[in-house]
C-alpha positions as CSV (number, residue, x, y, z in Angstrom):
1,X,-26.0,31.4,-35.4
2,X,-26.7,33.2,-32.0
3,X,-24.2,31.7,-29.9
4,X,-25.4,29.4,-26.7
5,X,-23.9,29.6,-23.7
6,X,-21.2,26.6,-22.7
7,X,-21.8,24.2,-20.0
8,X,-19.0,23.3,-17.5
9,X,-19.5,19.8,-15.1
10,X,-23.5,19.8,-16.2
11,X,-24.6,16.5,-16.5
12,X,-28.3,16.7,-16.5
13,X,-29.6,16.7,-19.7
14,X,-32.8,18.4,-18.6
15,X,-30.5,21.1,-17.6
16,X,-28.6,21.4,-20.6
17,X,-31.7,21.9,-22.7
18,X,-33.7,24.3,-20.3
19,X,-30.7,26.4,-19.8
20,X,-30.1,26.2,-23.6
21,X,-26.9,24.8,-23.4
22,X,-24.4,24.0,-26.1
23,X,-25.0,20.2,-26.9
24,X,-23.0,17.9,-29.1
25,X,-26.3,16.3,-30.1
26,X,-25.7,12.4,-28.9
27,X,-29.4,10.8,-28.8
28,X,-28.8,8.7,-31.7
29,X,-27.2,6.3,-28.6
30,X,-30.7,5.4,-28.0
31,X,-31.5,4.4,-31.9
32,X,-28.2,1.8,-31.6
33,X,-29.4,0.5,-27.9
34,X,-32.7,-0.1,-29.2
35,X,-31.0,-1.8,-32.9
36,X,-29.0,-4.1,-30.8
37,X,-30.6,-5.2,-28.0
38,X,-28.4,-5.6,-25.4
39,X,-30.0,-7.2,-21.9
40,X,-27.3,-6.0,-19.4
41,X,-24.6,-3.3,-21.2
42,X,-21.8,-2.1,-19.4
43,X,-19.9,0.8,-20.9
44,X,-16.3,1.5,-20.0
45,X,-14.3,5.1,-20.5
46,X,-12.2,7.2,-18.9
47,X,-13.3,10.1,-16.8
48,X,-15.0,13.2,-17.8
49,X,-16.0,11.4,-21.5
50,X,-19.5,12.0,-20.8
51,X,-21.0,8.7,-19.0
52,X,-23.2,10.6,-16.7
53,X,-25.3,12.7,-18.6
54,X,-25.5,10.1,-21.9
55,X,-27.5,8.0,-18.9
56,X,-29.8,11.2,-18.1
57,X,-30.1,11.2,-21.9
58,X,-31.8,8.2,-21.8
59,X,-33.4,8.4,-18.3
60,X,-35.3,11.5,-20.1
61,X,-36.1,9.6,-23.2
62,X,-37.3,6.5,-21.8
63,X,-38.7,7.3,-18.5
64,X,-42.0,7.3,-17.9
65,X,-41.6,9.5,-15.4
66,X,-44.5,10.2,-12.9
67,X,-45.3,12.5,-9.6
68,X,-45.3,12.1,-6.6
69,X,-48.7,12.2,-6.7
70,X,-48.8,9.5,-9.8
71,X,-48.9,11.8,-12.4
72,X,-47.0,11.4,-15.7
73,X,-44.7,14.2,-16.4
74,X,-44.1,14.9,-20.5
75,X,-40.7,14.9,-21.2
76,X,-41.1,14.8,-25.4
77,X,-40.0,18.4,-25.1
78,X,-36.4,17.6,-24.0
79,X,-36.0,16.0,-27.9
80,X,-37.4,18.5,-30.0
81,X,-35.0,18.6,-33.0
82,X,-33.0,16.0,-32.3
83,X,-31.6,13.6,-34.3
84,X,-33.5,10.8,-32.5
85,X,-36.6,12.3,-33.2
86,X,-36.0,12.4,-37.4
87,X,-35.0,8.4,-37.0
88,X,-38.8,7.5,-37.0
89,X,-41.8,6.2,-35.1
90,X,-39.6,3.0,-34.6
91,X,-38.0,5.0,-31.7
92,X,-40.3,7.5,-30.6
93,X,-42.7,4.9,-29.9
94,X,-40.5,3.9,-26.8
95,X,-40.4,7.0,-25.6
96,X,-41.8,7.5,-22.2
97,X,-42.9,4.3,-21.9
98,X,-40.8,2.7,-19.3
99,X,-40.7,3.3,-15.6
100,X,-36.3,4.0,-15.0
101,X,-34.2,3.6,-11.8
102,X,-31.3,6.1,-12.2
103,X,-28.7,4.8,-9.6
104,X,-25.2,6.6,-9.3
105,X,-22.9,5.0,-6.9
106,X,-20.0,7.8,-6.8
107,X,-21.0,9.0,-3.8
108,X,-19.5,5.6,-2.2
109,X,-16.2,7.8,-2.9
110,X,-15.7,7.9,1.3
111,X,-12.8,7.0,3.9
112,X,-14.2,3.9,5.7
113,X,-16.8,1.3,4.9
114,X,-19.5,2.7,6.8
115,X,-19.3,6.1,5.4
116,X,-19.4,4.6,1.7
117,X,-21.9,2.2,2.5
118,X,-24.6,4.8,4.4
119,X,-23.9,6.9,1.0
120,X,-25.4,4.2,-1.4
121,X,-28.0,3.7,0.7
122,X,-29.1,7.1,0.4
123,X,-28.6,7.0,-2.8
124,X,-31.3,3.9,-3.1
125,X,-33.5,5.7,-0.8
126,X,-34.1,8.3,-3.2
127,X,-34.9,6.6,-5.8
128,X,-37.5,4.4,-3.8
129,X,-38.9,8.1,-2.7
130,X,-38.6,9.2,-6.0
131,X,-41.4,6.1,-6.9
132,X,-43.4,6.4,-3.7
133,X,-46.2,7.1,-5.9
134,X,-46.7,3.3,-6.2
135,X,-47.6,2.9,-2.8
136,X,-51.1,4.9,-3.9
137,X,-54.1,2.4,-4.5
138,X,-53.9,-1.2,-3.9
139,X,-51.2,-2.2,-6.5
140,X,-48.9,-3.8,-3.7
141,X,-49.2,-6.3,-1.4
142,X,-50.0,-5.5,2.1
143,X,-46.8,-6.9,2.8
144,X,-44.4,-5.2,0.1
145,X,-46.0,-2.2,1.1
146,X,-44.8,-2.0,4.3
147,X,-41.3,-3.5,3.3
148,X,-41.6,-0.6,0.9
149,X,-42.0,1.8,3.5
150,X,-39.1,0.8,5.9
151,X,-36.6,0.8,3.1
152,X,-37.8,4.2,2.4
153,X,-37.4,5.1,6.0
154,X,-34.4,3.2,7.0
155,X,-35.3,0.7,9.3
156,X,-34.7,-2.4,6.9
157,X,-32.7,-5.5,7.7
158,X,-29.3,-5.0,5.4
159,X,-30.6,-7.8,3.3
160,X,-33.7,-5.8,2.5
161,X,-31.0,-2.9,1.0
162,X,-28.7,-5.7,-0.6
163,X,-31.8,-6.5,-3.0
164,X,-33.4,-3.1,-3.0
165,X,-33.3,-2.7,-6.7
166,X,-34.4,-5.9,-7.8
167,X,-37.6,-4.8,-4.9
168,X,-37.8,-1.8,-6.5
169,X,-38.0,-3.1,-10.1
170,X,-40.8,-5.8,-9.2
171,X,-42.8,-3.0,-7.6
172,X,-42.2,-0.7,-10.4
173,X,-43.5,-3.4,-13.2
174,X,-46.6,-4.1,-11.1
175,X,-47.4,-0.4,-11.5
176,X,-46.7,0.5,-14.9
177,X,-47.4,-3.2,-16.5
178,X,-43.9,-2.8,-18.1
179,X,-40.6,-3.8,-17.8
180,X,-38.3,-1.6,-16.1
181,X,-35.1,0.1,-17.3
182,X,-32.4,0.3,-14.6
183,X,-29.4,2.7,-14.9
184,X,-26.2,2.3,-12.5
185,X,-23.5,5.2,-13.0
186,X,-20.0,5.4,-11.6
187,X,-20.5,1.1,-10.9
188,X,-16.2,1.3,-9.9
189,X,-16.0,3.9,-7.8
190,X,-17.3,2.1,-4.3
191,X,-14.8,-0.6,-5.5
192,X,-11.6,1.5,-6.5
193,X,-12.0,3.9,-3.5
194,X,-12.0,0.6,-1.2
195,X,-9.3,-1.5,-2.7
196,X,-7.1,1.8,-2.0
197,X,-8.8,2.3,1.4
198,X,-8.7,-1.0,2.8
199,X,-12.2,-2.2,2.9
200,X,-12.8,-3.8,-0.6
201,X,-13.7,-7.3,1.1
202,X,-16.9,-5.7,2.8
203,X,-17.5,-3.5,0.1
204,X,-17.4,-5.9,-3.0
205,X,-20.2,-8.3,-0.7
206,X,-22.6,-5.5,-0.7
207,X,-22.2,-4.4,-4.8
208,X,-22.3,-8.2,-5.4
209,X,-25.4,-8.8,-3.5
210,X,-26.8,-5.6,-5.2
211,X,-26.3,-6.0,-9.1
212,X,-26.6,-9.9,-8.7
213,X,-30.3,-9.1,-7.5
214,X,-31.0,-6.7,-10.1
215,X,-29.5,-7.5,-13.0
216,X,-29.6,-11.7,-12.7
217,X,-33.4,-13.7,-13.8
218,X,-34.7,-10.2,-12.8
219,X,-38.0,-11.2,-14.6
220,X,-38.8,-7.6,-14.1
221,X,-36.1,-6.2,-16.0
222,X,-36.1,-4.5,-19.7
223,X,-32.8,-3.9,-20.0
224,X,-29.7,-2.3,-18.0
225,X,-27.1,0.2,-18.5
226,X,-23.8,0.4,-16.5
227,X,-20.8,2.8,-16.8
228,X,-17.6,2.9,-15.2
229,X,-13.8,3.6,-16.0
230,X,-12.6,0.0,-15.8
231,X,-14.3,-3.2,-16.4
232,X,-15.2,-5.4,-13.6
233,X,-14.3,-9.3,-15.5
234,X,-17.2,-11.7,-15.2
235,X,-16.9,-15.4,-12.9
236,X,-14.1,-17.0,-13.4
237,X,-15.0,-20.6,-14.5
238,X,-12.2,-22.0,-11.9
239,X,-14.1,-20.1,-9.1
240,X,-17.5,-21.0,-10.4
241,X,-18.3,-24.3,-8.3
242,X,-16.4,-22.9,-5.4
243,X,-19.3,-22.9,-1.9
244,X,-19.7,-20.5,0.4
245,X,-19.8,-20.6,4.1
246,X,-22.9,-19.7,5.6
247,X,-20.9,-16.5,7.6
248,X,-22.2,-12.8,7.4
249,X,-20.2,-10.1,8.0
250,X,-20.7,-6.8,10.6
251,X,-23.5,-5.2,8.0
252,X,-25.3,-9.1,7.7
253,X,-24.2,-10.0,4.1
254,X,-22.2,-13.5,3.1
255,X,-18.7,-13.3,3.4
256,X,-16.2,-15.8,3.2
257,X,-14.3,-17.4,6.0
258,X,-11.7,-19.0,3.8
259,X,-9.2,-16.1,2.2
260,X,-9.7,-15.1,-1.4
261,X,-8.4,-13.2,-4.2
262,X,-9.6,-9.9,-4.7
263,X,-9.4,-10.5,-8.1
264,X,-11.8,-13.6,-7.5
265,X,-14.3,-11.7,-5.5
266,X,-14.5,-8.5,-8.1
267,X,-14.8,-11.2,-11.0
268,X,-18.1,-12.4,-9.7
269,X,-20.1,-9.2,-9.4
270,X,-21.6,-10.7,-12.6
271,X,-21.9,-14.2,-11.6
272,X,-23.9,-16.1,-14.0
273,X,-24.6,-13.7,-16.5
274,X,-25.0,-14.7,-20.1
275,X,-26.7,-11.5,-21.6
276,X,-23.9,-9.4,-20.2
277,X,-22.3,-6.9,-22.9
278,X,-19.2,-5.8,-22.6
279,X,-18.5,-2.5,-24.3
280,X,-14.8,-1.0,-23.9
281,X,-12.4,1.3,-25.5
282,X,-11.8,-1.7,-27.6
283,X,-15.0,-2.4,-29.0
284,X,-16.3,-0.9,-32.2
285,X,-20.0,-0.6,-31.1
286,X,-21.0,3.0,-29.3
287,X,-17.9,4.3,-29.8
288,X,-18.9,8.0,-31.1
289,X,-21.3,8.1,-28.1
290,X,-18.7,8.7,-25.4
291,X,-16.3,12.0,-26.3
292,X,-16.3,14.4,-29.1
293,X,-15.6,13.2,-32.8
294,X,-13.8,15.3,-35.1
295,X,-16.4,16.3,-37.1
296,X,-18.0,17.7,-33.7
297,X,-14.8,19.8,-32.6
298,X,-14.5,21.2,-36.0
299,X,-18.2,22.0,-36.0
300,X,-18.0,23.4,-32.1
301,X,-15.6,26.0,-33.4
302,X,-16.5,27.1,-36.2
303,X,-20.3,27.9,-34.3
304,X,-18.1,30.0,-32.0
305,X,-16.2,31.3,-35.0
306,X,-12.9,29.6,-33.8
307,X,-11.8,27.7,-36.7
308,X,-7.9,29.1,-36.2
309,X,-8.2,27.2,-33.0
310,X,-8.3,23.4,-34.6
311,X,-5.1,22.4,-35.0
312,X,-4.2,23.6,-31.8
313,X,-7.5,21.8,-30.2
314,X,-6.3,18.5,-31.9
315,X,-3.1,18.8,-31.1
316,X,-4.0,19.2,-27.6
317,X,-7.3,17.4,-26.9
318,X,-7.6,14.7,-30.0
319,X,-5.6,11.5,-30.0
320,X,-7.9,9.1,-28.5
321,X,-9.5,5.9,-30.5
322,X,-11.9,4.3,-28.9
323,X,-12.5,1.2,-31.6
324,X,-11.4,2.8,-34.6
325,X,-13.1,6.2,-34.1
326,X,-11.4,8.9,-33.7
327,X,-12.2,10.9,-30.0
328,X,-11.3,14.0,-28.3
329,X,-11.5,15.0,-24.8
330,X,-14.5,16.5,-24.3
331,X,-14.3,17.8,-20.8
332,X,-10.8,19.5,-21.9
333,X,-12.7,21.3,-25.9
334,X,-15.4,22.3,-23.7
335,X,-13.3,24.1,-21.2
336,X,-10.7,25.2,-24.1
337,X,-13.4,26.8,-26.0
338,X,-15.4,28.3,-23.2
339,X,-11.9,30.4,-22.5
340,X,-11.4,30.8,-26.1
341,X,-14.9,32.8,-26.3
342,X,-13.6,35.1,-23.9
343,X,-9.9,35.5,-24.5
344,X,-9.1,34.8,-28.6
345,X,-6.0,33.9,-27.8
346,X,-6.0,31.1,-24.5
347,X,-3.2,29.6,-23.9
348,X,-4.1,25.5,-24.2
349,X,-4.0,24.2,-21.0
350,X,-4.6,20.8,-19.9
351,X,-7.9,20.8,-18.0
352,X,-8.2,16.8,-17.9
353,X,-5.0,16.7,-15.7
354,X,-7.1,18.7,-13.0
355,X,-10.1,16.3,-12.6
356,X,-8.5,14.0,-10.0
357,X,-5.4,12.9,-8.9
358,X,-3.5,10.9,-11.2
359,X,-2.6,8.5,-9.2
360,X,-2.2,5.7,-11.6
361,X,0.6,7.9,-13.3
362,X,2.5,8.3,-10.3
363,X,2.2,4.6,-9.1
364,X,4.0,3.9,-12.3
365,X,6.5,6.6,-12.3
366,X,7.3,5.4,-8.5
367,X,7.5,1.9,-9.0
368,X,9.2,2.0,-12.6
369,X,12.1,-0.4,-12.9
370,X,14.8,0.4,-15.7
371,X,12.7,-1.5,-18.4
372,X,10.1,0.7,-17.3
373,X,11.6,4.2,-16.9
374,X,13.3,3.7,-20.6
375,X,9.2,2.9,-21.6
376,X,8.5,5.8,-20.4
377,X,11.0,8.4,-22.0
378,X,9.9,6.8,-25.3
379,X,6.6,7.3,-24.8
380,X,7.3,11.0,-23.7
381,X,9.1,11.4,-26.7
382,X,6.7,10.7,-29.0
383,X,7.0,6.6,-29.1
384,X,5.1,3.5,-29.3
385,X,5.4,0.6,-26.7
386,X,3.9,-3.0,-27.3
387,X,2.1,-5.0,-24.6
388,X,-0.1,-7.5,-24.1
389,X,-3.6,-6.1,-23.0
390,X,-5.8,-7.5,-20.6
391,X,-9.6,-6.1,-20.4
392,X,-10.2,-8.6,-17.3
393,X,-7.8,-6.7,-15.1
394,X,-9.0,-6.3,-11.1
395,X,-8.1,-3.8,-9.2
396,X,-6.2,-6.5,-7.0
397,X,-3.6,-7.1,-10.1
398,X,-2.2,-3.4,-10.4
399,X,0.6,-4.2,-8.6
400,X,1.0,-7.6,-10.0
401,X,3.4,-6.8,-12.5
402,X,3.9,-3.5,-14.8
403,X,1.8,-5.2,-17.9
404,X,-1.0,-4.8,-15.5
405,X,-0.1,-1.2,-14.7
406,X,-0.1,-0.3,-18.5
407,X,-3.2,-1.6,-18.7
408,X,-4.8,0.4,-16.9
409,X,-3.2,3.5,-17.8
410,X,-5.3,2.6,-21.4
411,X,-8.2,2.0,-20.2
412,X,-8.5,4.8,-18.1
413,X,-7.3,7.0,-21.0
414,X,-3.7,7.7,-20.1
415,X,-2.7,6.1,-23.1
416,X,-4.3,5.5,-27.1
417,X,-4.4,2.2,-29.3
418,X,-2.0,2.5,-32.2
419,X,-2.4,-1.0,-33.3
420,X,-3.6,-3.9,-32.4
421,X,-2.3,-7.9,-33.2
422,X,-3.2,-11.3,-32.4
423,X,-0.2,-13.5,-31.6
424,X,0.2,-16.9,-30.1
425,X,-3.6,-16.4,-28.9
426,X,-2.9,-13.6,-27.0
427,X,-4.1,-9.5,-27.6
428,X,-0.6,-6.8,-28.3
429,X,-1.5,-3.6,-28.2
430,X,0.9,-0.9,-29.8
431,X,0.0,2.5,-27.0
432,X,1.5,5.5,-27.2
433,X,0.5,8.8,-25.2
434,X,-2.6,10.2,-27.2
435,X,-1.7,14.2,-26.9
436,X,0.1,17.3,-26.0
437,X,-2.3,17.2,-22.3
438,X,-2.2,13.6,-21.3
439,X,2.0,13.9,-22.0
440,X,1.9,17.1,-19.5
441,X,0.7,15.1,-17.1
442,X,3.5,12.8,-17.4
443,X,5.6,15.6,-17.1
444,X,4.9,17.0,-14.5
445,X,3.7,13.6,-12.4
446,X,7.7,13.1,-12.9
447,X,9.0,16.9,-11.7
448,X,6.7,16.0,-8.6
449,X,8.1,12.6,-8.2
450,X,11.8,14.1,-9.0
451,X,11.5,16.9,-6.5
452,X,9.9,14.3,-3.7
453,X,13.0,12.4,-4.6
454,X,15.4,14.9,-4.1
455,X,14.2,16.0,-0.7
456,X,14.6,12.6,0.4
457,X,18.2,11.9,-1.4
458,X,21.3,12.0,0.2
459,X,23.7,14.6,-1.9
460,X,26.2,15.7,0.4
461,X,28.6,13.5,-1.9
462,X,28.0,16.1,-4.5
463,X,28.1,18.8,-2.9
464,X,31.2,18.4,-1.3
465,X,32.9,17.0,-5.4
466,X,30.9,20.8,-6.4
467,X,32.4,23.2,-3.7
468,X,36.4,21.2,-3.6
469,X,36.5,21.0,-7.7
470,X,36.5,17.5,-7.5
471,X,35.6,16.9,-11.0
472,X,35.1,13.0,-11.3
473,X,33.0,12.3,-8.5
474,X,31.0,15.5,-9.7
475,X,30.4,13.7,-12.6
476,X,29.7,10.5,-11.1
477,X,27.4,11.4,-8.9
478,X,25.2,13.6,-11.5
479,X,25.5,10.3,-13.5
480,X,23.9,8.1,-10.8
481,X,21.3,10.0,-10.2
482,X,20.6,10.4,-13.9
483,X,20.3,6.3,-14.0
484,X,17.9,7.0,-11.3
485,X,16.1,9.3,-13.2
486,X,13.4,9.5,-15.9
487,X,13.7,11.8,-18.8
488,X,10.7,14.1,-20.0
489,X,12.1,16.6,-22.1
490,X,14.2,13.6,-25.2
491,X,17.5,15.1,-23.3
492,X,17.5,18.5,-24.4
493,X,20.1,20.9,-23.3
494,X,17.0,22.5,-21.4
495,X,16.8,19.4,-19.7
496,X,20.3,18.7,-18.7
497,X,20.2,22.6,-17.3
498,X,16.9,22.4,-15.0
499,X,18.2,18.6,-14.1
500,X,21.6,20.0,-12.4
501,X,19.5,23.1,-11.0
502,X,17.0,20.7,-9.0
503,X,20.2,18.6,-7.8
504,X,22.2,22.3,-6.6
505,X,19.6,23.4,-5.0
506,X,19.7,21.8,-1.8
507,X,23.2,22.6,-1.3
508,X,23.3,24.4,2.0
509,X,24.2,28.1,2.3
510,X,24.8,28.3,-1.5
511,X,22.6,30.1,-3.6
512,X,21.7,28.9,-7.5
513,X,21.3,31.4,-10.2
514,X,20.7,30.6,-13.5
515,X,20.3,32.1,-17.1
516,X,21.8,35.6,-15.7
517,X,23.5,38.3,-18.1
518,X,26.8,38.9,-17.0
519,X,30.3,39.7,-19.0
520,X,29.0,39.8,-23.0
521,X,26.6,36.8,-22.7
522,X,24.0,34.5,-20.5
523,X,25.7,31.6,-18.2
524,X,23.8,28.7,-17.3
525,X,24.4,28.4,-13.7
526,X,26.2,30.2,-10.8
527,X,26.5,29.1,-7.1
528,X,27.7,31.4,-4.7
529,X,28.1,31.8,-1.4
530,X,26.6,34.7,0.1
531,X,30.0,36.7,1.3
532,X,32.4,37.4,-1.3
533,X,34.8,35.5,1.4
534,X,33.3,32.1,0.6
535,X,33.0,30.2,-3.0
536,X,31.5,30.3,-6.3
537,X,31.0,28.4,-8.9
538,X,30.3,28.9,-12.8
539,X,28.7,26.3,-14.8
540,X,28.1,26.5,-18.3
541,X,26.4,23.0,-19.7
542,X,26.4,21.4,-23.6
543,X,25.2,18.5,-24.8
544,X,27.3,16.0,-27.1
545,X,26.0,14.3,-30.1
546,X,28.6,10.3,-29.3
547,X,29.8,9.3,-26.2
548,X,33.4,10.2,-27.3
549,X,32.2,13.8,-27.8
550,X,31.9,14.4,-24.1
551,X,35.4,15.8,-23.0
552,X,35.4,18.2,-26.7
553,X,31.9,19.2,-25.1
554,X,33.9,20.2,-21.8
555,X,36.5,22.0,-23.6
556,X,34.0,23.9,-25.5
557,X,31.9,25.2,-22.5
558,X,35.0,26.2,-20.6
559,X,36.4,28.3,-23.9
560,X,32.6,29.9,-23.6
561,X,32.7,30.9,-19.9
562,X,36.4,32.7,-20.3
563,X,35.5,33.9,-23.9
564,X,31.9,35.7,-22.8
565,X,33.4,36.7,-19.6
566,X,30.9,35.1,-17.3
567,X,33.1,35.6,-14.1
568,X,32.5,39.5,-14.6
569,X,29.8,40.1,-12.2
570,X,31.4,37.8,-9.6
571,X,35.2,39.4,-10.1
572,X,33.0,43.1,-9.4
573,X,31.5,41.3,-6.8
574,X,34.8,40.5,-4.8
575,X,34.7,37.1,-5.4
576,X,38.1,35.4,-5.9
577,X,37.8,31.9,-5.3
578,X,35.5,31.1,-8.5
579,X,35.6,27.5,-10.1
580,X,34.9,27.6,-13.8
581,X,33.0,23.7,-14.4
582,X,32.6,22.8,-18.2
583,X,29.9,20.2,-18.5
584,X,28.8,18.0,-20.6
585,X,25.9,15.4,-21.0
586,X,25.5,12.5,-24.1
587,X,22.3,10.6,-22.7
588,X,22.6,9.3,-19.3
589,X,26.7,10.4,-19.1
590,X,28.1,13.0,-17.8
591,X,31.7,14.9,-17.8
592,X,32.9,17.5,-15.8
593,X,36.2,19.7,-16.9
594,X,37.4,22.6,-14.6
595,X,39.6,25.1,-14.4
596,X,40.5,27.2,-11.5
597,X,40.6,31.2,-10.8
C-alpha cells in the first residue's frame, strides 16, 4: 500500500481525512452508542488516548451541520469506507440528522478564576456564533432572539452564560425539529487546574450551573457525550437534602455561606441524574474505542513495513487494560512509528512522559512514607501492589491518604489493572506499572526528586567521615540517606555507583570521577582535590548477596583497587595522601573498609 502520511496532535477528524492521514479506523463507536443508548455518557481516560478527536468523529457523523447562512453542509464524505458505513442503513440513517454543540472546556487551563472563566465563555460564544443561523426567519421568539444576540455579544447577565447550553439546545431543537446532541471535551480540566490554583469553590459553581442546565430534564436533549481523565462522582445521598443560602458569589452564581467539602461540591456536578453512564478504565463497554488494540499496532506496522519493530513497540507502549482489552498508547506508536519511517532504527523513547508535567508522580514520590517508598521499588521492579480502588475519588481527597493517591495514578494511566477482587464488599485492585515508558517516568520523576533532595540536604557529616577516613560514620551516613531514598534501578551495582556519585558531588573543592582507566583496569570513583598537595580518594563499590557478606564484599574491592593498580594515575600525578575505600552495599546497608597510602 502507498504509505499515508502520520498525524502528530491532530484531532480534527475532518483534517485527518482531507489531509489523508493515517487513521486507526474507530467509527464503529458510533454503531455501540447508538446499540446502547445511553442518555448522558461520560467517558474517562488518561491523556493523549484519543478523547478529542473520537468526539469530532461523531460531531462529523451526526451533525447536521449548517452555514452561516442556514445551509446544510454534506459531511457523508468524511465516512466513505468506513467500517460504520458497511454496518447498515440502521446507522447511516442518523447521519447528519442532528443539530451538535461541540464544547471543549480545556482552555479553562489559566492562573486565576477570571482568566479561566472569560476562556469558557468564549468558548460558548463560538458555538452560539457557530448556530447564528437560527436567528434567520421567525423561528425564535422576539425575546430569545435578543437574549440570543447578547450572549453572542457579551453583554449577558452571568446567569444567562451559566445556562447557555441548555439556551442553546432549546433554540437549536426549535430550528431543526430534532433533538440535539451535546458534546463537552476536557469536562476536568477547569476543575483540576483550580483545585491546584486555588479557586475551585468559584469554579465548581459555574461548571455546576452549566452541565446541571444542560444535561438535567433538558427536554431538548438527544443524548450527551462527556470526556475527561478522572471521573467527577455523582450527589452524594448524605448531601442530597442539604439547602442552599440564597448568596451569589463576585460572577452572580449561588455559592454557599456555610463551608463545604470540595469533595461535596465536585460530587454534585451531576445532581439528580439518573440516566447518567459512567464509563471508566474499569468498565467493559467502549473499551477498544479509546487507544490502539493490538491487532491495530501490529497492523500499523506492518502498513509501514515495520513488523521487526513489535516487540519492541509492546514492550514499550502496550501494557494497558482498559476492561479486559488489551490497549496501547496511542499518542506514544504514533510518534514511535512516525520516527521509525524516517530512521529504521529509533531508539524507543517515551513520548507520553513529555505531554505534561507529571505531577501526580512526583506528589507521590514526595510525600511517600516508608510503606510507600518500598511500594514503589516493587513496582519499579517489575511488581504488583494491591489496593482498594475508588472510582468516586475528588480531587479534594488526593491528599487524604496514599490509597487515594494510587488511585489516581490508575486512572490517569500511571498504572494497569492486573486483577481485580471483591472482598468484604469492597473493590482490590492488583496494579502494577503497565510498560517500559510509564516506568521511565518513575525513574526519572525520582532522579529529579533525589537531586532536589540533595541540594537541600545537609552532608557535611559525610564529607568530613570521606576526606578523615572515618570509615563508620561513612557508612552510616550513606546508610541513612539510603533509608531516605527510593530505589529505581532493583539495587544494581549501577545503582549503588550513581547513588554515592550524586551524594560526592557536592563535596566542596573535590572533584568526582568515575569509570576512568587507570593502572590495568576501570575504578569506580576518584575524588581529588585539585593540587596534588591536598587529598584523594579511591572508591571501588560491590554489592553482597546476605547481610553477613558485607565486610567479604569490603575485602574484595580493596584486593581489586591494589591488584589493578587504580592509584597509578594519581601516584604519577603527585598525589600521596590517597585513601583506598572498599565498599559494599546488601540492600539498604552499607560498609565501608579502608586502607591508607
Amino acid at each position: 500500500m502507498e504509505n499515508k502520511p502520520i498525524s502528530i496532535g491532530i484531532e480534527n477528524y475532518k483534517q485527518m481525512v482531507d489531509k489523508e492521514y493515517y487513521y486507526i479506523d474507530k467509527t464503529l463507536f458510533i454503531k455501540d452508542l447508538l446499540d446502547k443508548g445511553g442518555a448522558v455518557n461520560v467517558f474517562t481516560r488518561p491523556r493523549r488516548f484519543g478523547k478529542t478527536l473520537a468526539l469530532s468523529m461523531i460531531k462529523t457523523y451526526f451533525e447536521k451541520e449548517t452555514d452561516y447562512q442556514g445551509n446544510i453542509v454534506d459531511n457523508s464524505s468524511y465516512f466513505i469506507g468506513k467500517n460504520i458505513i458497511k454496518a447498515g442503513e440502521k446507522y447511516t440513517c442518523h447521519m447528519g440528522k442532528y443539530p451538535v454543540i461541540s464544547l471543549s472546556l480545556k482552555s479553562a487551563k489559566q492562573p486565576d478564576f477570571q482568566m479561566a472563566y472569560t476562556s469558557l465563555i468564549d468558548e460558548i460564544i463560538k458555538e452560539y456564533e457557530r448556530h447564528s443561523y437560527v436567528l434567520c426567519g421567525n423561528v425564535l421568539s422576539e425575546e430569545n432572539h435578543d437574549r440570543y444576540k447578547r450572549i453572542m455579544s457579551r453583554k449577558a447577565e452571568p446567569i444567562d452564560y451559566a445556562k447557555s447550553l441548555k439556551f442553546l439546545s432549546d433554540c437549536l431543537k426549535k430550528y431543526h425539529n430534532t433533538g440535539v446532541i451535546i458534546l463537552i471535551d476536557e469536562y476536568d480540566v477547569p476543575l483540576e487546574n483550580s483545585y491546584f490554583r486555588g479557586f475551585f469553590d468559584k469554579m465548581i459553581d459555574f461548571i455546576r450551573s452549566l452541565f446541571e442546565s444542560a444535561l438535567k430534564t433538558n427536554d431538548s436533549l438527544e443524548f450527551a457525550i462527556i470526556t475527561g481523565c478522572l471521573r467527577i462522582a455523582e450527589e452524594a445521598p448524605s448531601s442530597l437534602g442539604s439547602k442552599r443560602p440564597h448568596q451569589v458569589n463576585e460572577v452572580g452564581f449561588p455559592t454557599k455561606l456555610e463551608k463545604t467539602s470540595l469533595s461535596s461540591q465536585c460530587q454534585s456536578i451531576f445532581t439528580g441524574l439518573n440516566n447518567l453512564e459512567i464509563n471508566s478504565i474499569l468498565t467493559q463497554n467502549y473499551a477498544e474505542y479509546f487507544g490502539f488494540t493490538e491487532a491495530e499496532v501490529e497492523k500499523m506496522l506492518k502498513d509501514y513495513e515495520l513488523e521487526e519493530k513489535i516487540p519492541e513497540a509492546k514492550e514499550w507502549y502496550d501494557g494497558y487494560l482498559f476492561g479486559d482489552t488489551e490497549v496501547y498508547n496511542p499518542w506514544s506508536v504514533i510518534n514511535y512509528v512516525k520516527t521509525a519511517i524516517s530512521n529504521k532504527n529509533p531508539l524507543p523513547k517515551p513520548y507520553w512522559s513529555n505531554t505534561s508535567s507529571n505531577s501526580i508522580v512526583r506528589n507521590l514520590v514526595e510525600k511517600a512514607e516508608e510503606e510507600t517508598k518500598a511500594e514503589i521499588e516493587t513496582l519499579i521492579q517489575g511488581g504488583i501492589i494491591e489496593k482498594p480502588v475508588h472510582e468516586n475519588i475528588t480531587y479534594e481527597d488526593i491528599d487524604k491518604s496514599q490509597d487515594n493517591l494510587w488511585n489516581f495514578l490508575f486512572f490517569t494511566g500511571y498504572l494497569k489493572k492486573a486483577k481485580e477482587v471483591l472482598r468484604d464488599e469492597t473493590i482490590y485492585l492488583t496494579m502494577k506499572i503497565p510498560n517500559r515508558e510509564v516506568r521511565y517516568i518513575f525513574q526519572n520523576t525520582i532522579q529529579e526528586w533525589f537531586q532536589q533532595r540533595l541540594e537541600q540536604a545537609n552532608l557535611s557529616i559525610l564529607y568530613t567521615a570521606v576526606l578523615e577516613g572515618d570509615c563508620d560514620t561513612f557508612a552510616s551516613a550513606v546508610t541513612d540517606q539510603l533509608l531516605e531514598c527510593i530505589s529505581y534501578n532493583d539495587y544494581k551495582e549501577d545503582y549503588y555507583h550513581g547513588f554515592l556519585c550524586g551524594l560526592l558531588k557536592g563535596c566542596k573543592g573535590y572533584r568526582v570521577i568515575s569509570n576512568r582507566e587507570s593502572g590495568t583496569g576501570r575504578y569506580d570513583i576518584v575524588m581529588r582535590y585539585p593540587s596534588a598537595r591536598g587529598k584523594a580518594m579511591i572508591m571501588e563499590i560491590k554489592m553482597a548477596d546476605t547481610f553477613q557478606e558485607l565486610e567479604a564484599g569490603c575485602e574484595e574491592a580493596l584486593k581489586q583497587i591494589e591488584d589493578r593498580k587504580y592509584d597509578a594515575e594519581l601516584l604519577a600525578d603527585g598525589y600521596r595522601d590517597i585513601i583506598k575505600y572498599g565498599i559494599c552495599f546488601y540492600k539498604k546497608e552499607c560498609m565501608v573498609k579502608k586502607c591508607q597510602f
